[in-house]
C-alpha positions, 0 to 999 in steps of 0.5 A: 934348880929353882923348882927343885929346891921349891919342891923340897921345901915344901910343906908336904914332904916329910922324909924319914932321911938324917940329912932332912932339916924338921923344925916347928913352929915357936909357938909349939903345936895349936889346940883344935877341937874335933868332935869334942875332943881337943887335939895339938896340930903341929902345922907346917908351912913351906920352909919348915924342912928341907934337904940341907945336902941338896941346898947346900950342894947348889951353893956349892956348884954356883961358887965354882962357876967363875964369878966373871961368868957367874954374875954376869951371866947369872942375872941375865938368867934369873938368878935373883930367883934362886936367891930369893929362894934361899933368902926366904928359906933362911928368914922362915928358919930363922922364925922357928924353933931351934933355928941357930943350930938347924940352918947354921950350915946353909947360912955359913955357904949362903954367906959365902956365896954373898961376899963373892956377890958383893963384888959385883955391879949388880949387887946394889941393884939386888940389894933393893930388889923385893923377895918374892914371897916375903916383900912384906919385910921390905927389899933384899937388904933388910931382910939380909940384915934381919937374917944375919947374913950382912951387917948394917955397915955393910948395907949402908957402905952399899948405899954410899957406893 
C-alpha cells in the first residue's frame, strides 16, 4: 500500500483525471532565464497532487479492520510507515495554495482513523515518533498539531497518560 500511495504522489505524475488533486506552490511559479529570455516554472515536488479516491480508499479499508487486530497487529507490520505517508501528504498540502478546500476530504478520513488510534497503547509511543521525510518539524505530535488533525489539549492529555 505504501509504495502505491509513494507513487501517486509523486512529482512526475500529472493525470488529466477529475478525481487527481493539483496544487502550487504559494509563492506562484519562479522566473528563470533561458536563452535571454525569462520564462515562470511552476515546480512541483512530492505531494503537490495525488489521487484523493485511492488515499482515501485505504483510510477506508484500515477503518474496517477491527481495531483490536488493526493496531496491534498493525504496528507489528509497519504501520507507522503508511501513516507517515499520509502525515506527510497533509503538511506539504497544508503548505500550498488553496490548500483547505483540496485536502479537506482526506483530513476529515485521516481524522477518523486518529480518534479510533488514540485508543490504543501504541499511540503515545507513535506520538513521539519521527516522520519520515519531515523530521525537521520534530516527531508525529507536533507535526499533528500544525496540521490541525489534533488540539494541543489533546497532545498534552497524551503526555499526562
Amino acid at each position: 500500500m505504501a509504495e502505491i500511495l509513494q507513487g501517486d504522489a509523486g512529482s512526475n505524475i500529472r493525470g488529466a483525471s477529475r478525481s487527481r488533486i493539483h496544487a502550487e506552490n504559494l509563492g506562484g511559479p519562479i522566473s528563470a532565464h533561458y536563452n535571454g529570455s525569462e520564462l515562470k516554472v511552476h515546480l512541483r515536488h512530492w505531494g503537490y497532487s495525488y489521487t484523493d479516491p485511492l488515499w482515501t480508499s485505504f483510510i477506508d479499508i484500515l477503518l474496517s479492520v477491527p481495531r483490536e487486530v488493526l493496531f496491534p497487529c498493525g504496528i507489528g507490520m509497519g504501520i507507522e510507515g503508511l501513516l507517515g505517508l499520509y502525515i506527510k501528504l497533509l503538511w506539504i498540502q497544508s503548505q500550498l495554495r488553496n490548500r483547505e478546500q483540496k485536502a479537506a476530504r482526506l483530513k476529515l478520513r485521516f481524522s477518523d482513523f486518529i480518534t479510533a488510534f488514540e485508543k490504543d497503547p501504541a499511540w503515545n509511543k507513535w506520538l513521539g515518533s519521527k516522520v519520515p521525510g519531515i523530521g525537521s518539524l520534530g516527531n508525529v505530535k507536533n507535526v499533528l498539531i500544525r496540521c490541525s488533525l489534533i488540539t494541543t489539549d489533546q497532545a498534552m492529555e497524551n503526555i499526562r497518560s
